[in-house]
C-alpha positions as CSV (number, residue, x, y, z in Angstrom):
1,X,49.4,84.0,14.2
2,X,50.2,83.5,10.4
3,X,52.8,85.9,8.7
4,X,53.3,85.1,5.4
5,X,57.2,85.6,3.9
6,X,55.4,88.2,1.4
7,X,55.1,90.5,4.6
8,X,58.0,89.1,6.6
9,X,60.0,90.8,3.7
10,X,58.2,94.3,3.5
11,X,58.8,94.2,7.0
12,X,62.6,93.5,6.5
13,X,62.8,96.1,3.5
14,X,61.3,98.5,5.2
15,X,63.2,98.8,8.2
16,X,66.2,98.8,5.8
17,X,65.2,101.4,4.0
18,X,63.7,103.1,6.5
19,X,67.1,103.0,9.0
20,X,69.4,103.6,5.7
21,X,67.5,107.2,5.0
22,X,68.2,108.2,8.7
23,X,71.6,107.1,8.5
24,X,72.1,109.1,5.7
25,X,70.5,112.3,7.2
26,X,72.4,111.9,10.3
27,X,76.0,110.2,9.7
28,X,77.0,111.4,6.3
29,X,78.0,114.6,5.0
30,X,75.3,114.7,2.1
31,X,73.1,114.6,5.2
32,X,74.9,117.6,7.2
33,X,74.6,119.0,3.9
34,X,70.6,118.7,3.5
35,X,70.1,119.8,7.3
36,X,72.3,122.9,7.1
37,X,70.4,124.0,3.8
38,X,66.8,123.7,5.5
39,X,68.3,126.1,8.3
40,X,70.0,128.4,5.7
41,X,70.0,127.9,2.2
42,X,71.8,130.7,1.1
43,X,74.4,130.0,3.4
44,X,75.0,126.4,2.4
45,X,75.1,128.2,-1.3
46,X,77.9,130.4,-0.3
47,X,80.4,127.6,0.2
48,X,80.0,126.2,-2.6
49,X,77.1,123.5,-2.7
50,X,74.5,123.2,-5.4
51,X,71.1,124.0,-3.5
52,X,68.5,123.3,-6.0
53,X,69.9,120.2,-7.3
54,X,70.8,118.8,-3.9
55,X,66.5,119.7,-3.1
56,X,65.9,118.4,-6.7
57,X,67.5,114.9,-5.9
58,X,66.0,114.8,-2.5
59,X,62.8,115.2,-4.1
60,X,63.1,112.3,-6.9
61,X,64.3,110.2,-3.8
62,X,61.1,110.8,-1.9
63,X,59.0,110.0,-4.8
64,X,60.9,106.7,-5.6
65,X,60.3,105.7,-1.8
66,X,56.6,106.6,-2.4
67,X,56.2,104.9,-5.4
68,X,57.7,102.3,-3.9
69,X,55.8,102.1,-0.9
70,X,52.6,102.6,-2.8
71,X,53.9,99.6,-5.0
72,X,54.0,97.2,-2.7
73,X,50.6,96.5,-0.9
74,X,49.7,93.5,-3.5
75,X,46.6,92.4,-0.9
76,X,45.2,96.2,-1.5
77,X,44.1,98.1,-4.6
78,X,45.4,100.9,-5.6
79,X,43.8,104.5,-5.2
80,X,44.5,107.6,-4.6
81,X,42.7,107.5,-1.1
82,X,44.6,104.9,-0.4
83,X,46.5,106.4,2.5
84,X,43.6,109.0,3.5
85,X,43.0,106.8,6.7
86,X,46.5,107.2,8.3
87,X,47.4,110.8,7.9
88,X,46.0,111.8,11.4
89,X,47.9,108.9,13.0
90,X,51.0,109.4,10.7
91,X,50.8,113.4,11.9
92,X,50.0,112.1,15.6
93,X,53.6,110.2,15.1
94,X,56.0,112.9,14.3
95,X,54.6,115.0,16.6
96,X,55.2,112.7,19.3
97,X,58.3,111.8,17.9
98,X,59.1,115.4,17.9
99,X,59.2,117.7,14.6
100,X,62.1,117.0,12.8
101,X,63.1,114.0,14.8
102,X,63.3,111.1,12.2
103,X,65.0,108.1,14.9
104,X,62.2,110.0,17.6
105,X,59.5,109.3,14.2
106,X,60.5,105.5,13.9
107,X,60.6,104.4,17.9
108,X,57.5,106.4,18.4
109,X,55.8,104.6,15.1
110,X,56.7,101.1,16.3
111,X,55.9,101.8,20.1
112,X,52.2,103.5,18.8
113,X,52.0,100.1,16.7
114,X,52.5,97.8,18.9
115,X,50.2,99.7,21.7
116,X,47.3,100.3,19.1
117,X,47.9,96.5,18.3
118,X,47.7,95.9,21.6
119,X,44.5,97.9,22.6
120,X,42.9,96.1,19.9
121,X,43.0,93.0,21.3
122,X,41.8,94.1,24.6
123,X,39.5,96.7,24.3
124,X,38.9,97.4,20.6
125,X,36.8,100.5,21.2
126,X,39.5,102.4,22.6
127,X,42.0,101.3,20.1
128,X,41.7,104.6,17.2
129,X,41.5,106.8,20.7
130,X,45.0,105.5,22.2
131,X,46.9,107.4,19.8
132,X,45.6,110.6,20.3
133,X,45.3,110.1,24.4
134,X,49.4,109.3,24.2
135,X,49.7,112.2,22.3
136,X,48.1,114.5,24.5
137,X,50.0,113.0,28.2
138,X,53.2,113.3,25.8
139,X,52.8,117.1,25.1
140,X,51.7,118.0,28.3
141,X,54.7,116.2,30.0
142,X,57.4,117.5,26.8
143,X,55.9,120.1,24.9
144,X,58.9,119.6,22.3
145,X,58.2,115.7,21.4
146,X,60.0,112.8,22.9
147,X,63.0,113.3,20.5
148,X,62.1,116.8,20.4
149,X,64.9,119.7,20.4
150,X,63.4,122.6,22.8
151,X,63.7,126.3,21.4
């Protein structure tokens, strides 16, 4: 197999980036601070904390991670169709991830890669069905996700 270092580093970048977001959700207070305000905003607002500009700045950092991401695909051109072809599968991800979830989104994405990868290889017919068959076992078994909180 030939990897060239242009991917090599996307890869690299993107796990950093992609681990340093959860992080920040998860271990800092800016992060207790975002989940508590999608719970109860007006709660969060009552001790103090600037709402709107805490969503406002979560907001510019989601578009500079798109723009980024949409910024990078030098082999590809760009369109804004671009990423019409993996919604499904990117929707088929957090759901077995479990809603919410974002460490549950990021081991379920590289475990559904590396088994669609792998189906490919073996029986490439079955390989845009696998997703959806996982998906199905996975929310018969835990109706919440794998990461999933139940209610």
């Amino acid at each position: 197999m030939f990897l060239p270092n242009y991917r090599v580093w996307v890869i690299a970048v993107s796990l950093v980036l992609c681990l340093g977001t959860w992080a920040v959700i998860e271990g800092t207070r800016l992060g207790s601070w975002l989940r508590a305000a999608t719970e109860n905003a007006p709660l969060v607002s009552a001790f103090g904390i600037n709402v709107p500009r805490m969503v406002t700045i979560t907001y510019a950092f989601g578009v500079g991670l798109a723009a980024l991401g949409a910024s990078w695909p030098r082999h590809l051109p760009v369109s804004p169709l671009m990423g019409a072809d993996l919604i499904i599968v990117v929707f088929a991800v957090v759901v077995i991830g479990g809603m919410g979830s974002i460490l549950g989104s990021i081991v379920t994405g590289f475990i559904l890669g590396i088994l669609e990868g792998l189906t490919k290889v073996f029986y490439p017919e079955a390989s845009n069905t696998v997703i959806f068959v996982v998906m199905a076992i996975v929310l018969l078994v835990r109706p919440a996700g794998l990461f999933g909180k139940q209610t």
